[in-house]
C-alpha positions in Angstrom: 10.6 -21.3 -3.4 11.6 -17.7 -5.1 10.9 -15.1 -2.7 8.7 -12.3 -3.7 9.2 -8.5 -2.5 6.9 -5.5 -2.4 7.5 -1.7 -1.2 4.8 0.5 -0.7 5.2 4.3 0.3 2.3 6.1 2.0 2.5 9.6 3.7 2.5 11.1 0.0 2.1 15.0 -0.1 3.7 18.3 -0.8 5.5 18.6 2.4 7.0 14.9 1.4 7.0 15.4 -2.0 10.9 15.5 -2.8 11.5 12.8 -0.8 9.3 10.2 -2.1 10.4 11.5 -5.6 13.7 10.3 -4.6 13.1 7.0 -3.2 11.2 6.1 -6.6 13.6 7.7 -8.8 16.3 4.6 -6.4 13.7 1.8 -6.9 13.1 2.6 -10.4 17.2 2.1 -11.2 16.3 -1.3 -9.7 13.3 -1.9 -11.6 11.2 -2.3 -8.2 7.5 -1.0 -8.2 5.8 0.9 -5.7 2.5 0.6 -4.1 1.1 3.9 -3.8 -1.3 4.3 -0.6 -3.7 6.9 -0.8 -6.3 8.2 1.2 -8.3 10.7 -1.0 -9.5 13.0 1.3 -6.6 13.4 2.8 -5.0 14.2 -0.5 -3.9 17.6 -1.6 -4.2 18.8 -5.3 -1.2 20.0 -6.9 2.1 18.5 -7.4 2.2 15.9 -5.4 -1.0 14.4 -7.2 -0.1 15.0 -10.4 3.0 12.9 -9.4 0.5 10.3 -7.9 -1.1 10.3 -11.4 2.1 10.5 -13.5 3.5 7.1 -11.4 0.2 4.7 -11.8 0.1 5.7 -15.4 3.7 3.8 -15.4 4.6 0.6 -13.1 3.3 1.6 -10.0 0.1 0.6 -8.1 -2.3 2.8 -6.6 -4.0 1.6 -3.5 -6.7 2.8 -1.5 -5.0 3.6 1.9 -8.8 4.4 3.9 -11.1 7.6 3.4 -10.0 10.5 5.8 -8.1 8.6 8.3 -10.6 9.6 10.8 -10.2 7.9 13.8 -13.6 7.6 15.3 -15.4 7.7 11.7 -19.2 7.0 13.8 -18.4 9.4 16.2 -19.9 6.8 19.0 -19.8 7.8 22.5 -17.2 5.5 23.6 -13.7 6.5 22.0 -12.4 5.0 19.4 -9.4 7.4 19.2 -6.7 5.3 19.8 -8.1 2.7 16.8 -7.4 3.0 13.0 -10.1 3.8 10.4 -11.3 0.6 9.2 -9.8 -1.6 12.6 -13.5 -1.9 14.1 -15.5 -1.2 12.1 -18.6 -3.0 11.0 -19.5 -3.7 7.5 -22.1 -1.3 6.6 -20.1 1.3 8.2 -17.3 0.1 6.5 -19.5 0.1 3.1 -20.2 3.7 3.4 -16.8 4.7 3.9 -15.3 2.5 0.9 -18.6 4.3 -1.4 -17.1 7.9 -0.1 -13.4 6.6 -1.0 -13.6 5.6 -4.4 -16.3 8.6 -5.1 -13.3 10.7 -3.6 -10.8 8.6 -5.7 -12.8 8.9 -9.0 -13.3 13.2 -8.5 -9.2 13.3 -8.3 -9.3 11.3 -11.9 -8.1 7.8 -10.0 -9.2 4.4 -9.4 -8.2 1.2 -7.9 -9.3 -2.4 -6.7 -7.0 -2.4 -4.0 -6.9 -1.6 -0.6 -4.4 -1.6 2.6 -5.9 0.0 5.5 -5.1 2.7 8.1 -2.1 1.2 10.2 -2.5 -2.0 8.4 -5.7 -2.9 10.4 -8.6 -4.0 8.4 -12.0 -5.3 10.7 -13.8 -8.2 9.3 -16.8 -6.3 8.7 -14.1 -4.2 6.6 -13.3 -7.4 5.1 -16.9 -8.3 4.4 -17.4 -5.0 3.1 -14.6 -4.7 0.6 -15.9 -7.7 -0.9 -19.5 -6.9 -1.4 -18.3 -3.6 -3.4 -15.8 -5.6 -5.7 -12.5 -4.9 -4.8 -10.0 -7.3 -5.2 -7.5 -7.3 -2.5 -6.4 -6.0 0.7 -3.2 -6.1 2.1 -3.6 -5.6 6.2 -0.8 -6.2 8.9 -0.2 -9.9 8.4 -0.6 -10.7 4.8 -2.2 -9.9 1.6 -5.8 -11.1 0.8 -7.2 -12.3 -2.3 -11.1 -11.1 -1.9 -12.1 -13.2 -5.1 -11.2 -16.1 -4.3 -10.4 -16.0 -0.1 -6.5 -16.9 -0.8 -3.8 -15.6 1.5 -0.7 -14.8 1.4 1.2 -14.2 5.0 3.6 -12.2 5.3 4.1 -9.3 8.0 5.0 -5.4 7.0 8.4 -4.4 7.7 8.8 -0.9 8.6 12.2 0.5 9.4 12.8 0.5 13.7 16.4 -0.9 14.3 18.4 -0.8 11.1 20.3 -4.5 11.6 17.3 -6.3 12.9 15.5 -4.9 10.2 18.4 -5.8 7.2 18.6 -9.3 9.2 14.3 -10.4 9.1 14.6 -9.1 5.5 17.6 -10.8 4.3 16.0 -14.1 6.4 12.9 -13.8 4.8 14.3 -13.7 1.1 16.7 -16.2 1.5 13.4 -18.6 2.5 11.7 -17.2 -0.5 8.9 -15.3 1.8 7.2 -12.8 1.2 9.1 -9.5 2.0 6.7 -6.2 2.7 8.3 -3.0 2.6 6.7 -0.3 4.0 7.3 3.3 3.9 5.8 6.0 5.4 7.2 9.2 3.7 7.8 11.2 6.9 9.7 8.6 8.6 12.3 9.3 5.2 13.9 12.3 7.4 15.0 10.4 10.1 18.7 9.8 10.0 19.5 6.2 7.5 15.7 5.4 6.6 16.3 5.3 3.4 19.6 3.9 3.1 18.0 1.0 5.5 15.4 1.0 3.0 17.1 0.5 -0.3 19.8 -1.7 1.8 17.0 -3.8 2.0 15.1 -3.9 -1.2 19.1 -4.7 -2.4 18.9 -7.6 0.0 15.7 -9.3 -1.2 17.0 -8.2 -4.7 20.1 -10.1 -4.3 18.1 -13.3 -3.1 16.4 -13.1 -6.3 13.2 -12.0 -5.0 10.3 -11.1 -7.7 9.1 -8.0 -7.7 5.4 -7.1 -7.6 2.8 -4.8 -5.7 -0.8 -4.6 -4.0 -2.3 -5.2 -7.5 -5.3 -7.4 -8.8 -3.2 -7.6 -12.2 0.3 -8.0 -10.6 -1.3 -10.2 -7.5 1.8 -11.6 -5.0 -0.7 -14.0 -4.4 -0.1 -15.6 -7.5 3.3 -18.0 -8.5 3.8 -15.2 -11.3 4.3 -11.3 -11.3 3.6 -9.2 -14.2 4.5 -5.9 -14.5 0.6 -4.2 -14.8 -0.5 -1.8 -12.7 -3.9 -1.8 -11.0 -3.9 1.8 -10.4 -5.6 3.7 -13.4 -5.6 7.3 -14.1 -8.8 7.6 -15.8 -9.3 9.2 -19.2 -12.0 12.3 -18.9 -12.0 12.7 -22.6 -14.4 9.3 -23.1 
C-alpha cells in the first residue's frame, strides 16, 4: 500500500508571514501542497491574505480552520475555556457558526468545502452540522472524513514535540504506506529546528514514495488516487 502524505500550515498572518513564505517556497521545490487553515475572522487584510489568495489560486488547499476561535462561542455559564471552538458544540450552534464562517470567507473573496477544526476537535453535532450545509470533508485529530459518503480515513496529526520520535512515527508510518499528517502551526516555525524537523520529515515520507495530496474535496486522501486540484477557490468578483 503507497503511503499518502499531507502538510497543512495554520497560524497564517503578518507577524508569520515570512516564515510560512519560506516553508512553501521548501515544499514547493518538492512539489508537496499545502493545506491552508483559516479562520476568517481571525484573518488580517493585507499581505498575508493576498498570499493566502495568490497560493489557493495555485496547488494549495484552503481549509476552513473554525470562525473566531472563540473558545466559549455560547457564552454559557459553565466555562468552556479550556475547550476548542467546534469540540462541544451542538449542531445548530455549530450551524450558525459554519453560516458566519463561510459568509466571513466569501467577504475576503474565498471559499472552500473543507474544514479542520480548532485544535483538531470537531463535536458530532459539528459533524452533523458540516454535513447539513454541504461541505465535504473534515479532517479532525484522528483522521480525515469524507461527509458525502461517511468514509474515513485514520490517521493521527503529527506536530513537531521531540525531533527523533517525531522523524521515527513518520518514517514508520510511510514505510507502512499510512497516512502521514503534517501539521504546522506557523509560530511554532521560530523554535530552534522546527522546520528542518519539518522538511526532514516531508523528505522522509517523500523518500518512501508517499503521494502527495491535501484536505481537498477534489484532491480527497480518502481516495486510492490524488490529483493535483485545489479545493480552495479565490472567487472571481468580476461575474
Amino acid at each position: 500500500m503507497v503511503a499518502t502524505l499531507v502538510v497543512s500550515l495554520s497560524g497564517i498572518g503578518p507577524s508569520t508571514l515570512a516564515r510560512c513564505a519560506d516553508l512553501a517556497d521548501e515544499l514547493d521545490r518538492r512539489r508537496v501542497p499545502l493545506s491552508l487553515l483559516l479562520a476568517p475572522r481571525k484573518a488580517v487584510p493585507g499581505a498575508a491574505l493576498d498570499w493566502v489568495r495568490a497560493r489557493v489560486r495555485g496547488a494549495d488547499a484552503l481549509v476552513l480552520h473554525g470562525f473566531d476561535h472563540d473558545a466559549d462561542p455560547c457564552r454559557r455559564p459553565v466555562s468552556l475555556r479550556r475547550r476548542a471552538e467546534f469540540s462541544a458544540l451542538p449542531a445548530h450552534e455549530a450551524g450558525l457558526r459554519l453560516v458566519a464562517a463561510r459568509a466571513a470567507l466569501h467577504r475576503l473573496g474565498l471559499a472552500t468545502d473543507a474544514f479542520a477544526p480548532p485544535s483538531w476537535l470537531a463535536s458530532p453535532g459539528t459533524l452533523v452540522a458540516l454535513r447539513r450545509h454541504r461541505f465535504a470533508l473534515c479532517a479532525d485529530m484522528a483522521g480525515v472524513r469524507d461527509l458525502r459518503t461517511g468514509d474515513v480515513r485514520p490517521g493521527r496529526v503529527r506536530m513537531v514535540t521531540d525531533h527523533w520520535s517525531y522523524l521515527a512515527g513518520v518514517a514508520r508510518a510511510a514505510r507502512r504506506g499510512g497516512f502521514v499528517r503534517i501539521g504546522v502551526d506557523a509560530a511554532d516555525l521560530d523554535r530552534i529546528g522546527v522546520r528542518d524537523a519539518v522538511l526532514e520529515a516531508v523528505d522522509l515520507a517523500l523518500h518512501h514514495e508517499a503521494v502527495v495530496g491535501s484536505y481537498s474535496s477534489a484532491d480527497s486522501p480518502l481516495g486510492s488516487t490524488m490529483n493535483s486540484v485545489p479545493s480552495g477557490a479565490v472567487l472571481d468578483r468580476t461575474r
